[in-house]
MOPAC internal coordinates of N, CA, C and O (Angstrom, degrees):
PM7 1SCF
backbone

  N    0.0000 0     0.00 0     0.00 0    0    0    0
  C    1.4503 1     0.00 0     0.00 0    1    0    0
  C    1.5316 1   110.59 1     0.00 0    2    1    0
  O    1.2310 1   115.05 1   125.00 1    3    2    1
  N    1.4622 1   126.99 1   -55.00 1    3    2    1
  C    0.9744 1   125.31 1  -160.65 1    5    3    2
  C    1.6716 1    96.91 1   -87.51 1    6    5    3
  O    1.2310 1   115.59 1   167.08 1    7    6    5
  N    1.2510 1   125.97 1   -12.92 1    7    6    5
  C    1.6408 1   105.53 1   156.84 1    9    7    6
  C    1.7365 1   138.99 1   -82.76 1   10    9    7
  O    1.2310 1   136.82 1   159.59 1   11   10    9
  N    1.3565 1    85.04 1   -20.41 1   11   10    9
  C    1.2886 1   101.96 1   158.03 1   13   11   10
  C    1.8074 1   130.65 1   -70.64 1   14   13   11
  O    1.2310 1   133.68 1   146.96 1   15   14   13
  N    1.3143 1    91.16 1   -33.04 1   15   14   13
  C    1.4967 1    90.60 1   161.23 1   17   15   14
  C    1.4436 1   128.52 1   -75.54 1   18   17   15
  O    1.2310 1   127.62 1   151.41 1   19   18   17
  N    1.2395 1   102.94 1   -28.59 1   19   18   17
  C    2.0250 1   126.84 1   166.52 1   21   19   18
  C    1.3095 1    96.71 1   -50.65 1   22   21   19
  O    1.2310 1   131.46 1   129.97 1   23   22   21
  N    1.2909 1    95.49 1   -50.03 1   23   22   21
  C    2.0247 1    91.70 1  -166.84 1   25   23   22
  C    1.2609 1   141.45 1   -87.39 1   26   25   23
  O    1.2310 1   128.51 1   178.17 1   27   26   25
  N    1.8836 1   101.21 1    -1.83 1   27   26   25
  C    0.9672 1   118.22 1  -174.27 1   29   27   26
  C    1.5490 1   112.21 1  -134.98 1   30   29   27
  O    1.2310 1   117.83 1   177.91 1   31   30   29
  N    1.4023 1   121.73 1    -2.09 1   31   30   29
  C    1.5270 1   149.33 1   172.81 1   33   31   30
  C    1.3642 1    92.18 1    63.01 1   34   33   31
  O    1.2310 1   108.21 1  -147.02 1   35   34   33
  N    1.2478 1   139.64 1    32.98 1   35   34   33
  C    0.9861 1   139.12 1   175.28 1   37   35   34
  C    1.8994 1   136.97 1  -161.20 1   38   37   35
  O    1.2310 1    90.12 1    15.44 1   39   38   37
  N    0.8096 1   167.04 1  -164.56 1   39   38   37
  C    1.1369 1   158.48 1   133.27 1   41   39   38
  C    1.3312 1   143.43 1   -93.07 1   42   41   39
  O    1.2310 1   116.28 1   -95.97 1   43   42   41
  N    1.3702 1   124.67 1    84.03 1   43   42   41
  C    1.4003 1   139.21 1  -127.22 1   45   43   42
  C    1.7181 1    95.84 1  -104.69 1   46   45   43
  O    1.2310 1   115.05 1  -111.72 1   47   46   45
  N    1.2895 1   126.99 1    68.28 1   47   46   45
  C    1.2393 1    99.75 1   175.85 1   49   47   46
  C    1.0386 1   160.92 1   -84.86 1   50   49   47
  O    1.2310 1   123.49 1  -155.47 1   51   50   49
  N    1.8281 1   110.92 1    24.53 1   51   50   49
  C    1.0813 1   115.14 1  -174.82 1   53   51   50
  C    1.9398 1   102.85 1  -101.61 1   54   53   51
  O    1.2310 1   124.37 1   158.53 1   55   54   53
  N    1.6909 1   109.22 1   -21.47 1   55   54   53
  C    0.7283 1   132.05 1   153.23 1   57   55   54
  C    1.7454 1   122.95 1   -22.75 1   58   57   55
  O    1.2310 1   132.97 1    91.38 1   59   58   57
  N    1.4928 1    92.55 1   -88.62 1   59   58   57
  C    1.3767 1   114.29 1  -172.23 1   61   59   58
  C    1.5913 1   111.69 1   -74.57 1   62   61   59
  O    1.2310 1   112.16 1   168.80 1   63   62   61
  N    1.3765 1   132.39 1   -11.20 1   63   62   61
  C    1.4547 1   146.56 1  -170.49 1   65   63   62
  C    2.1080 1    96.81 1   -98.61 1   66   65   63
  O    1.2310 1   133.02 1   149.10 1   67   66   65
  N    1.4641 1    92.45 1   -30.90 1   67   66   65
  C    2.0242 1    95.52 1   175.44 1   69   67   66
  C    1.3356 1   107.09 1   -83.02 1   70   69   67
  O    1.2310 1   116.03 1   140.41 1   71   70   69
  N    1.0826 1   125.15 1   -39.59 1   71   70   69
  C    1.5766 1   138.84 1  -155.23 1   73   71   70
  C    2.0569 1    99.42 1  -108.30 1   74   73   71
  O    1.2310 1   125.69 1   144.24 1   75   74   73
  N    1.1356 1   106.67 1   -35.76 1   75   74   73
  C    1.6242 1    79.17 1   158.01 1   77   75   74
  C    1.4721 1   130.20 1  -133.41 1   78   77   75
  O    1.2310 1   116.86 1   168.25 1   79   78   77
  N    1.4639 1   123.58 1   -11.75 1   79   78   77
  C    1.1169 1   132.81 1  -176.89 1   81   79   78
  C    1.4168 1   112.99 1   -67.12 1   82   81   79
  O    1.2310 1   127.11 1   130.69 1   83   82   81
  N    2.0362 1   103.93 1   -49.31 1   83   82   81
  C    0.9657 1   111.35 1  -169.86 1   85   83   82
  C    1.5110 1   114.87 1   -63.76 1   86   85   83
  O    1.2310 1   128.47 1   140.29 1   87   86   85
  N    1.4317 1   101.30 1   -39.71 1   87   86   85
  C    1.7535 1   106.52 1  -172.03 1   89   87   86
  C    1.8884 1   103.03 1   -64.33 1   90   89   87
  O    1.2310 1   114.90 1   179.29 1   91   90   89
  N    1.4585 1   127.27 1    -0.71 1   91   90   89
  C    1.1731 1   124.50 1   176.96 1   93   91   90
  C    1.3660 1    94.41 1   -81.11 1   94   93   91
  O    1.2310 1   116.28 1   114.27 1   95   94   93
  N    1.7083 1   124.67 1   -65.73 1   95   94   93
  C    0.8032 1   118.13 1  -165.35 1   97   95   94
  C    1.6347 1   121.91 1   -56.99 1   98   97   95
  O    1.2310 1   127.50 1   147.87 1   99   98   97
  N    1.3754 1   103.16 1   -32.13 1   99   98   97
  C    1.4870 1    90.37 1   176.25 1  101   99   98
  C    1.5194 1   122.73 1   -62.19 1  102  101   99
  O    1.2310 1   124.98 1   138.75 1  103  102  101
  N    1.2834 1   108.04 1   -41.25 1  103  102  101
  C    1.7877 1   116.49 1   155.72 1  105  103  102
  C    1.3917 1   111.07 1   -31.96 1  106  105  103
  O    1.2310 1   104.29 1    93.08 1  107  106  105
  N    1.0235 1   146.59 1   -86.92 1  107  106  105
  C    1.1720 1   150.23 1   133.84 1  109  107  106
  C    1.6185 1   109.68 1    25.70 1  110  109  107
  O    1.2310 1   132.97 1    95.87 1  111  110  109
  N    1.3684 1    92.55 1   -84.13 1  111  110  109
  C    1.8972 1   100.21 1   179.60 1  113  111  110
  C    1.3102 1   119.74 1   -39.51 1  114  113  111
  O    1.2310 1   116.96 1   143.64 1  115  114  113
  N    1.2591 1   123.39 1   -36.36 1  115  114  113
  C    1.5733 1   148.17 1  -136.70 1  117  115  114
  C    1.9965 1    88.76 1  -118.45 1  118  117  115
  O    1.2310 1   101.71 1   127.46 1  119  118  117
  N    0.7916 1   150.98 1   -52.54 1  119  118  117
  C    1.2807 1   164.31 1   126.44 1  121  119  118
  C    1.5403 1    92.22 1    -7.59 1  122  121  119
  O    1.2310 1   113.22 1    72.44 1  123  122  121
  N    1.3475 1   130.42 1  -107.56 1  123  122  121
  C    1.7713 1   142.63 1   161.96 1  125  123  122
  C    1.5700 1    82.52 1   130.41 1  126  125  123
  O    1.2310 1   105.20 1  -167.48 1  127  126  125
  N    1.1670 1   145.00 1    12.52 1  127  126  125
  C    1.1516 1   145.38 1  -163.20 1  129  127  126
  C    2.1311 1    89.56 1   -54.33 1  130  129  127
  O    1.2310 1   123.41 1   -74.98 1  131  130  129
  N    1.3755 1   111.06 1   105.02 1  131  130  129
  C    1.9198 1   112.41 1  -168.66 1  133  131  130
  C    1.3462 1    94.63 1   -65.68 1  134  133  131
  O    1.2310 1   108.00 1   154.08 1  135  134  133
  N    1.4930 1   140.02 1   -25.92 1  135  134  133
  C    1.3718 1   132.28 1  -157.12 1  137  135  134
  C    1.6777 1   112.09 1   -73.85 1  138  137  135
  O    1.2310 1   134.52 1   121.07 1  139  138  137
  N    1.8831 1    89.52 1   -58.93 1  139  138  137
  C    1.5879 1   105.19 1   172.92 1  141  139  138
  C    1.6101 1   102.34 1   -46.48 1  142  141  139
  O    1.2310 1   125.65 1   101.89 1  143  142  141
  N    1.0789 1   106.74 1   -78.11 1  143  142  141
  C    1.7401 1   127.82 1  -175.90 1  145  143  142
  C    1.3879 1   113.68 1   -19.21 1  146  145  143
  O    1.2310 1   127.29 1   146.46 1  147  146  145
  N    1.3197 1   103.58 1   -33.54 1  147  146  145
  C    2.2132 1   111.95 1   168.16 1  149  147  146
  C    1.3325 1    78.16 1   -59.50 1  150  149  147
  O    1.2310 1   136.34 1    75.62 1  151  150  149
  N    2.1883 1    85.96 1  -104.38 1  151  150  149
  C    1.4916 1    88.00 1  -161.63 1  153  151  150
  C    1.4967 1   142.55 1    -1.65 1  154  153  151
  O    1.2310 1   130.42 1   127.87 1  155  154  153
  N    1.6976 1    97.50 1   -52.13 1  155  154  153
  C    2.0289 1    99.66 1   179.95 1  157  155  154
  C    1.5294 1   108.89 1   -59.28 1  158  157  155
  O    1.2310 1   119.53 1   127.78 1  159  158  157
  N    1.5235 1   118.49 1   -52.22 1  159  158  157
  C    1.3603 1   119.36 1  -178.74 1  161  159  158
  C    1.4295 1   122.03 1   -57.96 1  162  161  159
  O    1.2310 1   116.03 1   136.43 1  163  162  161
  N    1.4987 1   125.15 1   -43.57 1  163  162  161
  C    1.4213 1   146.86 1   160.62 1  165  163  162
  C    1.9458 1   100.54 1   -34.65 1  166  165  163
  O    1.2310 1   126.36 1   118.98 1  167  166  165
  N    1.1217 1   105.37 1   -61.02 1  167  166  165
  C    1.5959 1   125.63 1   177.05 1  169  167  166
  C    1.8186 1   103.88 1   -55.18 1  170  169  167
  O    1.2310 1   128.94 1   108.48 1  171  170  169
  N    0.9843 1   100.37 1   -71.52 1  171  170  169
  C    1.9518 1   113.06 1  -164.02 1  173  171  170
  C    2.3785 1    97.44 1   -61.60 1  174  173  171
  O    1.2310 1   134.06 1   156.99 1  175  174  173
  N    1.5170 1    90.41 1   -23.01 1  175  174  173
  C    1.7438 1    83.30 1  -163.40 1  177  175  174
  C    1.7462 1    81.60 1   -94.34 1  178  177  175
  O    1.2310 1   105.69 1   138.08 1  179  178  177
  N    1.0105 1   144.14 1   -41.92 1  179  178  177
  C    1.4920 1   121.03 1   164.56 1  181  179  178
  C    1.2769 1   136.92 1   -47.70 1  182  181  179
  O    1.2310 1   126.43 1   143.79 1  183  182  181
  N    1.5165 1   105.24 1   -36.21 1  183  182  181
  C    1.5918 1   104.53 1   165.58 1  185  183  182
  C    1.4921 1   106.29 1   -77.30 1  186  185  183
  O    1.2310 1   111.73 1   155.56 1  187  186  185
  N    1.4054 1   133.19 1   -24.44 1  187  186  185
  C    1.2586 1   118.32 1   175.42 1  189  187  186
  C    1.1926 1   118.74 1   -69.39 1  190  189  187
  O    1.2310 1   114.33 1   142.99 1  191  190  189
  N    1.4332 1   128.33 1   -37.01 1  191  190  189
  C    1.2118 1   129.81 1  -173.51 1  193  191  190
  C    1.5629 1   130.51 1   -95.74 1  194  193  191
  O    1.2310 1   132.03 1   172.24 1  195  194  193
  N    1.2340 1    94.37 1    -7.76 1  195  194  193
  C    2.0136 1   109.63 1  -171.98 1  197  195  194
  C    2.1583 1    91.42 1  -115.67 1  198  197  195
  O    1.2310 1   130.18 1   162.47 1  199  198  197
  N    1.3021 1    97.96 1   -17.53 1  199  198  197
  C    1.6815 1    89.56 1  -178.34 1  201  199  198
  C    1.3368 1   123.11 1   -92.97 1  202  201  199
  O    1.2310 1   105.59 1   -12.32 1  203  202  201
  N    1.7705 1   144.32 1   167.68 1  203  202  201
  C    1.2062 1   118.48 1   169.52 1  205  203  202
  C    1.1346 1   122.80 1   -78.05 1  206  205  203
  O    1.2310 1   120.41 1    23.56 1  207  206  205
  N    1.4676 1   116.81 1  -156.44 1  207  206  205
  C    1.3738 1   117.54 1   175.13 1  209  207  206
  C    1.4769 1   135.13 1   -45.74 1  210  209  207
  O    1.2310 1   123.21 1   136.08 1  211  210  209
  N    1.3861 1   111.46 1   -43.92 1  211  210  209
  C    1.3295 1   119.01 1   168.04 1  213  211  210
  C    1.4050 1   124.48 1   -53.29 1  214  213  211
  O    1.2310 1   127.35 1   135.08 1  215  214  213
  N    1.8383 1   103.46 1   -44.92 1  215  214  213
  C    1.6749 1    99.85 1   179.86 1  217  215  214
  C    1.3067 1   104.02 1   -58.00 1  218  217  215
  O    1.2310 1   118.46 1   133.71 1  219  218  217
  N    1.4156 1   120.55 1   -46.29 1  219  218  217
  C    1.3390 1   120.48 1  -147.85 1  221  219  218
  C    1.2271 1    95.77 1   -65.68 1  222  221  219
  O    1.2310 1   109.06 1   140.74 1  223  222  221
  N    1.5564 1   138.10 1   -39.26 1  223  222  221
  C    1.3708 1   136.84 1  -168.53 1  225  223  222
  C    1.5235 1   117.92 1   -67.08 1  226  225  223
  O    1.2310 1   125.77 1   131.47 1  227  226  225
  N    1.5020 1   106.51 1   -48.53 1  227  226  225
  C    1.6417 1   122.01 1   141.61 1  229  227  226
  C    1.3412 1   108.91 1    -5.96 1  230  229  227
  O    1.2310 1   130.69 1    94.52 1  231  230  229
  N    1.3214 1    96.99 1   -85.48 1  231  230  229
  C    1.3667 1   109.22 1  -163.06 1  233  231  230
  C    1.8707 1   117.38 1   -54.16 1  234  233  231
  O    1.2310 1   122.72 1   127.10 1  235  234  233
  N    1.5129 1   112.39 1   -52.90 1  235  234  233
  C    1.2153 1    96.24 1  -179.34 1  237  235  234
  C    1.6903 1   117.18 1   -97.16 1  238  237  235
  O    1.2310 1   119.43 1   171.40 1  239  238  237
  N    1.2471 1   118.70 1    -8.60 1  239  238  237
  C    1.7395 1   110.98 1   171.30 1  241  239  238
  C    1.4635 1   100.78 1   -70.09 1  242  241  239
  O    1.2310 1   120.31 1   110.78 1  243  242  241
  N    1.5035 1   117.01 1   -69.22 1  243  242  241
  C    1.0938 1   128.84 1  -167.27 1  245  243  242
  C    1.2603 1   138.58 1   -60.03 1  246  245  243
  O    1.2310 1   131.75 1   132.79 1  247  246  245
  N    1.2218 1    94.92 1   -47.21 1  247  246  245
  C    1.8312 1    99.04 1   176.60 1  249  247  246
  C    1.5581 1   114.63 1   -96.63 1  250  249  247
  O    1.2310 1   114.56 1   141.10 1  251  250  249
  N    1.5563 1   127.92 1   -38.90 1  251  250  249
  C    1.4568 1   151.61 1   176.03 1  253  251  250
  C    1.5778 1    83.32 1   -62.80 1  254  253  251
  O    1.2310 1   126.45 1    80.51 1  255  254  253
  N    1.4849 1   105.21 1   -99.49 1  255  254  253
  C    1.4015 1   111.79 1  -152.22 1  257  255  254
  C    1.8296 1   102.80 1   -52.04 1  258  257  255
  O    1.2310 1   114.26 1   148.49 1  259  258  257
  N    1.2541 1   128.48 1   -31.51 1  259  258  257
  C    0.8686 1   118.14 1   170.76 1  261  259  258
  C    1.5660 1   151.17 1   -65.06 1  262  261  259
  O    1.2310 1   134.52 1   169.06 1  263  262  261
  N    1.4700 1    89.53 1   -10.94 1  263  262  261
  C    1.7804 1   112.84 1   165.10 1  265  263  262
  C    1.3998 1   128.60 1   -97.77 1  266  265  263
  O    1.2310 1   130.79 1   171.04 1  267  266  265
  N    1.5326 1    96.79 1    -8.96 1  267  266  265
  C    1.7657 1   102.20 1  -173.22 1  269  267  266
  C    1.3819 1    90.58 1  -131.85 1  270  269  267
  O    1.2310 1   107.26 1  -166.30 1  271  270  269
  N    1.4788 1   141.35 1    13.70 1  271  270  269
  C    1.0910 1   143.10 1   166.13 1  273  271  270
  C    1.3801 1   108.08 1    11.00 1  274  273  271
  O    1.2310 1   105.31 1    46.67 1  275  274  273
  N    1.4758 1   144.81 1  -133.33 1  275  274  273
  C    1.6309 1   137.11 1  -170.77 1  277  275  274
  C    1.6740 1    97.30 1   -95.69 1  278  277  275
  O    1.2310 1   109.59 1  -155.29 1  279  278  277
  N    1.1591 1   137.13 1    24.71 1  279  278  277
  C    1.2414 1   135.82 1   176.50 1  281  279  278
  C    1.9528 1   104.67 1   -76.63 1  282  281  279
  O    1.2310 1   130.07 1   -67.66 1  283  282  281
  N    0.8233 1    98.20 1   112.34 1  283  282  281
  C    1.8054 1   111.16 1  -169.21 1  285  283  282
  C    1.5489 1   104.01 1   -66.63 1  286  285  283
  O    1.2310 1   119.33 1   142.91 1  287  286  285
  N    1.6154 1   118.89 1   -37.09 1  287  286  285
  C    1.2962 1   113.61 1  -164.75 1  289  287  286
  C    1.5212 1   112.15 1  -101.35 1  290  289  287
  O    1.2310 1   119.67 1  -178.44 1  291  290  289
  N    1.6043 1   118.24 1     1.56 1  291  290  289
  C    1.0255 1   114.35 1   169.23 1  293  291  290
  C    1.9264 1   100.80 1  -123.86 1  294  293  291
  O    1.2310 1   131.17 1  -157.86 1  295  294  293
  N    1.4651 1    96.04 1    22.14 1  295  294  293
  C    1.8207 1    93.11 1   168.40 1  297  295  294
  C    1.8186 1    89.56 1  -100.71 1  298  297  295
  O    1.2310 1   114.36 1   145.67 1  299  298  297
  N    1.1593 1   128.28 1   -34.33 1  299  298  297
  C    1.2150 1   119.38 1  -173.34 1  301  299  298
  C    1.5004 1   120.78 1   -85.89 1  302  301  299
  O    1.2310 1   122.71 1   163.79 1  303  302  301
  N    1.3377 1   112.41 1   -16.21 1  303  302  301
  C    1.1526 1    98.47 1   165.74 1  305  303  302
  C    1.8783 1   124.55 1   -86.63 1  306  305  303
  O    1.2310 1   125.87 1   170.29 1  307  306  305
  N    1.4138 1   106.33 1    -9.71 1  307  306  305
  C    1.1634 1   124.21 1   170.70 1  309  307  306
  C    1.8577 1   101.59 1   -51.55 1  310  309  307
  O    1.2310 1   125.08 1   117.90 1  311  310  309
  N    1.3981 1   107.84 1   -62.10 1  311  310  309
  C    1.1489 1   133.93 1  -156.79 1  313  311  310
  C    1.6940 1    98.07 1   -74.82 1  314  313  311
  O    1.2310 1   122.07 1   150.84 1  315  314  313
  N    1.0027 1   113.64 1   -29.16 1  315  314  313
  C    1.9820 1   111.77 1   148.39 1  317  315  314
  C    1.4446 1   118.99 1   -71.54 1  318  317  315
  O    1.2310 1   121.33 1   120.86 1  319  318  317
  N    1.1324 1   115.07 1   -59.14 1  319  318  317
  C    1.2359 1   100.18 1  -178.22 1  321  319  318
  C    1.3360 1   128.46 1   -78.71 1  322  321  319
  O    1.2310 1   115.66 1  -152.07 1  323  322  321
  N    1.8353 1   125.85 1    27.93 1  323  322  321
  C    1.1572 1   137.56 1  -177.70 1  325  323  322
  C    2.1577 1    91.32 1  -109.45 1  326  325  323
  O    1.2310 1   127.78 1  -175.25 1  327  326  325
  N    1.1200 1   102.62 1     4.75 1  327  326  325
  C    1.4622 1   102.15 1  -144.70 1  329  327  326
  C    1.9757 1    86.06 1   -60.38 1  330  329  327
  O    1.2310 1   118.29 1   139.25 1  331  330  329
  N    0.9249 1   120.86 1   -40.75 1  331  330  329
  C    1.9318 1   126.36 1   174.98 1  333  331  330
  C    1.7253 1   106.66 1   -48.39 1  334  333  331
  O    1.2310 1   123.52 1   146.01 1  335  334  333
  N    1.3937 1   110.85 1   -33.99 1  335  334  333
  C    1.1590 1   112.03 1  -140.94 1  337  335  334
  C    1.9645 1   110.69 1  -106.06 1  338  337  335
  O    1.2310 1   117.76 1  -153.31 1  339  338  337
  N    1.5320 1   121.87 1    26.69 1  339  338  337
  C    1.2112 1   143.10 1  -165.97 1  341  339  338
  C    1.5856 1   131.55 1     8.09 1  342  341  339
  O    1.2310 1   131.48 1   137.79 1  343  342  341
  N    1.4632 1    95.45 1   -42.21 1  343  342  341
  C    1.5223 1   118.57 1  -165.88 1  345  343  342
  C    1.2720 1    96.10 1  -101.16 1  346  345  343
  O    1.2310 1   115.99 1   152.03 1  347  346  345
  N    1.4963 1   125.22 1   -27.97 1  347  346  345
  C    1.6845 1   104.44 1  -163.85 1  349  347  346
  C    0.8426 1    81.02 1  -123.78 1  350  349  347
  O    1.2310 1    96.17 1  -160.12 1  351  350  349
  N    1.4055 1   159.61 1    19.88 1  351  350  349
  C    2.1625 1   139.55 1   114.92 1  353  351  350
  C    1.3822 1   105.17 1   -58.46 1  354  353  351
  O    1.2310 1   116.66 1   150.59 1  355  354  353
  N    1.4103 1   123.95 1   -29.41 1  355  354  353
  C    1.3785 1    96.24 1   177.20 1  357  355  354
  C    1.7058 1   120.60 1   -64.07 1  358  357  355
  O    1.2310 1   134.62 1   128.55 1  359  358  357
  N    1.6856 1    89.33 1   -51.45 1  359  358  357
  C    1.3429 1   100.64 1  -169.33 1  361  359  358
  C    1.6497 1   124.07 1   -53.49 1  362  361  359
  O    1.2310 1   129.47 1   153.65 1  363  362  361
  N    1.2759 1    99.35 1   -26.35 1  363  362  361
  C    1.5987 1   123.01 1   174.26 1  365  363  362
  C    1.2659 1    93.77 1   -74.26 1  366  365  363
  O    1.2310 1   109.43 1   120.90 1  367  366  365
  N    1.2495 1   137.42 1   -59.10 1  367  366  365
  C    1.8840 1   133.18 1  -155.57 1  369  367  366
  C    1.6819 1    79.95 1   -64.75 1  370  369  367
  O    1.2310 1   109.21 1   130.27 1  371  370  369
  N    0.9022 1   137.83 1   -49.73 1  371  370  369
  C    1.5372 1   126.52 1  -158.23 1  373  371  370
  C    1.4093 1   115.89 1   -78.91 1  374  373  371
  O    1.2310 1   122.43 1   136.92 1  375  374  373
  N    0.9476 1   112.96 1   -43.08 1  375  374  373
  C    1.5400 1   120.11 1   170.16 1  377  375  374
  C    1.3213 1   123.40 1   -61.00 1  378  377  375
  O    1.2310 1   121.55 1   162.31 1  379  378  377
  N    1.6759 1   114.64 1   -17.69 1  379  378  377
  C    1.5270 1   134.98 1   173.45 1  381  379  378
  C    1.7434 1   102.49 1   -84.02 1  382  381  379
  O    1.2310 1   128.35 1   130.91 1  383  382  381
  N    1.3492 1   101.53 1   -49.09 1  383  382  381
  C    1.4868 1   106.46 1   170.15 1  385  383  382
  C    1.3635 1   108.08 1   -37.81 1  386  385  383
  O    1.2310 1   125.84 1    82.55 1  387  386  385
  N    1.0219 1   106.38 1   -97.45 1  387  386  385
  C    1.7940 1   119.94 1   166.65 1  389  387  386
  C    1.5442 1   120.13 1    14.33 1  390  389  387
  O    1.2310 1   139.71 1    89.82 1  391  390  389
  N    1.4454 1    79.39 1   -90.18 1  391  390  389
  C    1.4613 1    99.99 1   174.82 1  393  391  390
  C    1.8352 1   122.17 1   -52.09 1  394  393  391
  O    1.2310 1   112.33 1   161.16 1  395  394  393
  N    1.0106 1   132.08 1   -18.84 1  395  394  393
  C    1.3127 1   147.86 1   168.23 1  397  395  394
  C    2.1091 1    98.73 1   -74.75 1  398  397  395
  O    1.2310 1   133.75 1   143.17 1  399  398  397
  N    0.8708 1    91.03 1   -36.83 1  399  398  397
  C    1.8597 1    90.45 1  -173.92 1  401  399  398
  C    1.4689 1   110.55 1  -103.11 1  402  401  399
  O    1.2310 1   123.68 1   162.56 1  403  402  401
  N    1.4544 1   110.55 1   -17.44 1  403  402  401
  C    1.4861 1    90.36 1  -174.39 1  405  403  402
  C    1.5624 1    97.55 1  -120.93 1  406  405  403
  O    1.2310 1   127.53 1   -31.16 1  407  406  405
  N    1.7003 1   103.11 1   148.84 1  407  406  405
  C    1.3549 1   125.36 1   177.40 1  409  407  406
  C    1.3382 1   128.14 1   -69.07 1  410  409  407
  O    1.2310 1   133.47 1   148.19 1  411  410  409
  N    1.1667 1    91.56 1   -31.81 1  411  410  409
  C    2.2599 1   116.28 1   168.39 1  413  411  410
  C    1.3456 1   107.10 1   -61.20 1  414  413  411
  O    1.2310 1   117.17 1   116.59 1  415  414  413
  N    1.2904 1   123.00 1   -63.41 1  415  414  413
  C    1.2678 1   133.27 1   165.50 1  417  415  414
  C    1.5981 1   132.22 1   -59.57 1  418  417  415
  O    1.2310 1   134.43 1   150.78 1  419  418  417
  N    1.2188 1    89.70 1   -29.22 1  419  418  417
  C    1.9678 1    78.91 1   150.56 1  421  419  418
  C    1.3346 1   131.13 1   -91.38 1  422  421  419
  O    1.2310 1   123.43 1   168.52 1  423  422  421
  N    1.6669 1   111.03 1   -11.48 1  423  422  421
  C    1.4965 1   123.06 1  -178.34 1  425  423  422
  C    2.0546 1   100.34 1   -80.53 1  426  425  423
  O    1.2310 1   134.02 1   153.54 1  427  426  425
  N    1.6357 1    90.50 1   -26.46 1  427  426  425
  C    1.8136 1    77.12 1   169.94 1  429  427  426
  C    0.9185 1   110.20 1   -99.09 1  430  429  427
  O    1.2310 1    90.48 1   156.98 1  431  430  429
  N    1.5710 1   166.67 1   -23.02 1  431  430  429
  C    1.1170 1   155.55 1   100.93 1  433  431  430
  C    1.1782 1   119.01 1    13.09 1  434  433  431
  O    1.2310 1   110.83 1   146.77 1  435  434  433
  N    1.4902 1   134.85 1   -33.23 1  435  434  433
  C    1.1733 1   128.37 1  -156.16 1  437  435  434
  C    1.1487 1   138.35 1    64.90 1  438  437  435
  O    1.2310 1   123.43 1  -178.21 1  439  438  437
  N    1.3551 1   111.04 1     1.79 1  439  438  437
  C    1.7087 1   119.53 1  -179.94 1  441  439  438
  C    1.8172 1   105.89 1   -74.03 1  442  441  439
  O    1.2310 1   120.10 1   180.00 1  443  442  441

């Protein structure tokens, strides 16, 4: 955090939440470790659901879509292990949708 703010004189968080949170979580994904994988979802579906609009967007462009980017086998297992969590598997299944069809969205993604 605090080098990122060095480096950017500021606090960028959609920035610094794509570029490092997400790459945890994808670690994470890639790992399948089921224990962590609650907890994270337990964690990510509270800020989606108790936060406003912004967290919630946070949560699934940025950090979700941003760790399993067009990777199919860690978008579906996302999409299991949201299976508790109603509102933010949907919002994730759709945003995976998306991103599979649109060309904009893989050019920000990077896919």
């Amino acid at each position: 955090y605090k080098d990122h703010v060095r480096l950017n004189g500021e606090f960028l968080c959609v920035d610094f939440f794509l570029n490092t949170f997400a790459n945890d979580i994808r670690d994470m994904l890639v790992a399948n470790n089921q224990k962590k994988l609650k907890k994270l979802y337990d964690a990510l579906n509270d800020m989606y659901v108790n936060g406003d609009r912004t967290v919630g967007n946070l949560v699934v462009v940025v950090l979700l879509g941003g760790a399993v980017k067009n990777d199919r086998e860690l978008t579906q297992r996302v999409v299991e292990g949201l299976s508790d969590h109603a509102h933010l598997k949907t919002a994730f299944y759709n945003l995976a949708s998306l991103i599979c069809k649109d060309k904009r969205l893989k050019e920000i993604y990077g896919i």
